[in-house]
N, C-alpha and C positions, 0 to 999 in steps of 0.2 A: 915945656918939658915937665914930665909928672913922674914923682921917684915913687917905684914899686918895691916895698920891703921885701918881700918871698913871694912864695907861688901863689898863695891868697890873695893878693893886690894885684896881681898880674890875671888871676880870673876873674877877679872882679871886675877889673877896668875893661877884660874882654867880653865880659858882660855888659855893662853901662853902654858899650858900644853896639852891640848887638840888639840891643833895646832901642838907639837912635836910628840903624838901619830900616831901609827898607827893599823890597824887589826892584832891580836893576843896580843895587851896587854892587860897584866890582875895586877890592881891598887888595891893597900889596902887603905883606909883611915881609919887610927887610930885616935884617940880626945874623948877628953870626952864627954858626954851628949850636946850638945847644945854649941858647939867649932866651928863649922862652916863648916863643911863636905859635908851636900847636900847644903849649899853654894858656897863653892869650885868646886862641881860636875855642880851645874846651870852655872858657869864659863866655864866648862870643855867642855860641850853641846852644849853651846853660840859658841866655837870655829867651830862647825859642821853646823852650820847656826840653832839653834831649837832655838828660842825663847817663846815656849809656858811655862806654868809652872811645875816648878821641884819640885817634892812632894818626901822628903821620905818614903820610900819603905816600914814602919819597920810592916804593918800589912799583905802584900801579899809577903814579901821577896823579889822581884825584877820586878821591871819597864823596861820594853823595849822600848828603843824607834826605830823605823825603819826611818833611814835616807840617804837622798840619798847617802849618802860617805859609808852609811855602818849601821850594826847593834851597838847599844850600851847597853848594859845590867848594870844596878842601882840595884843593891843588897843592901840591909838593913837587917842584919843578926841579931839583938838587941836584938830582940824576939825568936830568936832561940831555941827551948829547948836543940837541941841534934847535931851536925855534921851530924851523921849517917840522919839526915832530908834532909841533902842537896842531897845528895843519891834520895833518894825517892822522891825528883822533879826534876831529873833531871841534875843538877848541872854539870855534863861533857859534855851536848849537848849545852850550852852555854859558854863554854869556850873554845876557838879553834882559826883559825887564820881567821876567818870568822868575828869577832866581836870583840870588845873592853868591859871590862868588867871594873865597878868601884865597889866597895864591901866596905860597911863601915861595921867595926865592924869584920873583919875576923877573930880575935882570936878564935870568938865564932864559925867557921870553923875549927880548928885545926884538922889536921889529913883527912879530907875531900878536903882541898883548895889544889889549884897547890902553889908552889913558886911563888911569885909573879913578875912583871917585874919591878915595880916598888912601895915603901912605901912612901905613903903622910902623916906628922903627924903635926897635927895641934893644938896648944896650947893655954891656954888663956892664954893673960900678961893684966890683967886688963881689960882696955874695949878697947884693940883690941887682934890682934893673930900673935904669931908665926907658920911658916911653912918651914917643913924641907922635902926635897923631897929626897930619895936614891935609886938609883937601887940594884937591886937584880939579877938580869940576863946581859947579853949581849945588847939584846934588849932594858933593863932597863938603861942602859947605853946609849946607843947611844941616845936614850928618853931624858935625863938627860942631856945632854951634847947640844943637841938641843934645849932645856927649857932654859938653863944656855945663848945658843949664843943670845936669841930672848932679854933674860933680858938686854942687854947692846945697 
């Protein structure tokens, strides 16, 4: 677990990450309502060289951004009513090893999501955050281990 003072440490680490990724991962960020998630992802993005602004998704479902290193896909599932929705836009022609996918909120995906590569979960502790990154795959792993060398 890694304590993130303010928004600063929280973009930075979604950077550090961002920098371990590569095309075909596909990231959950878990956190409660307003925990720091498309914070985290503005971090994540910044590692890709995007400095424009990072808006969550949670009324159109997912923001693309096309960048030179590659596609990045920003899911905001919040609003979801149903899984079976992610079906009917598509949701498996954005996930592949073409692109790198960031998904907050994926429980509301159950049963429609791949496994992930890797789980970001980000906590309040007052008035900053904690953040725990896990792999879940292989990939997820080598990601994780990559993140872990850059920190020291």
């Amino acid at each position: 677990m890694q304590y993130l003072a303010n928004e600063a440490a929280t973009v930075a680490a979604g950077e550090r990450l961002g920098h371990a990724a590569q095309p075909g991962t596909v990231l959950f960020l878990e956190g409660d309502l307003g925990a720091g998630k498309t914070t985290f992802c503005r971090g994540f993005l910044r590692a890709f060289r995007y400095s424009g602004a990072v808006k969550s998704p949670t009324y159109t479902l997912v923001e693309p951004y096309e960048l030179s290193a590659g596609l990045i896909y920003h899911f905001d599932l919040y609003r979801l009513g149903d899984p079976e929705e992610l079906e009917y836009m598509g949701i498996r022609d954005y996930i592949g090893n073409h692109s790198i996918c960031l998904i907050e909120w994926p429980e509301r995906g159950v049963g429609v999501l791949p496994t992930p590569d890797i789980r970001v979960r980000i906590e309040t502790d007052g008035s900053a955050r904690t953040l725990q990154i896990e792999s879940a795959s292989a990939l997820g792993e080598r990601i994780a281990q990559r993140y872990q060398a850059d920190e020291r």
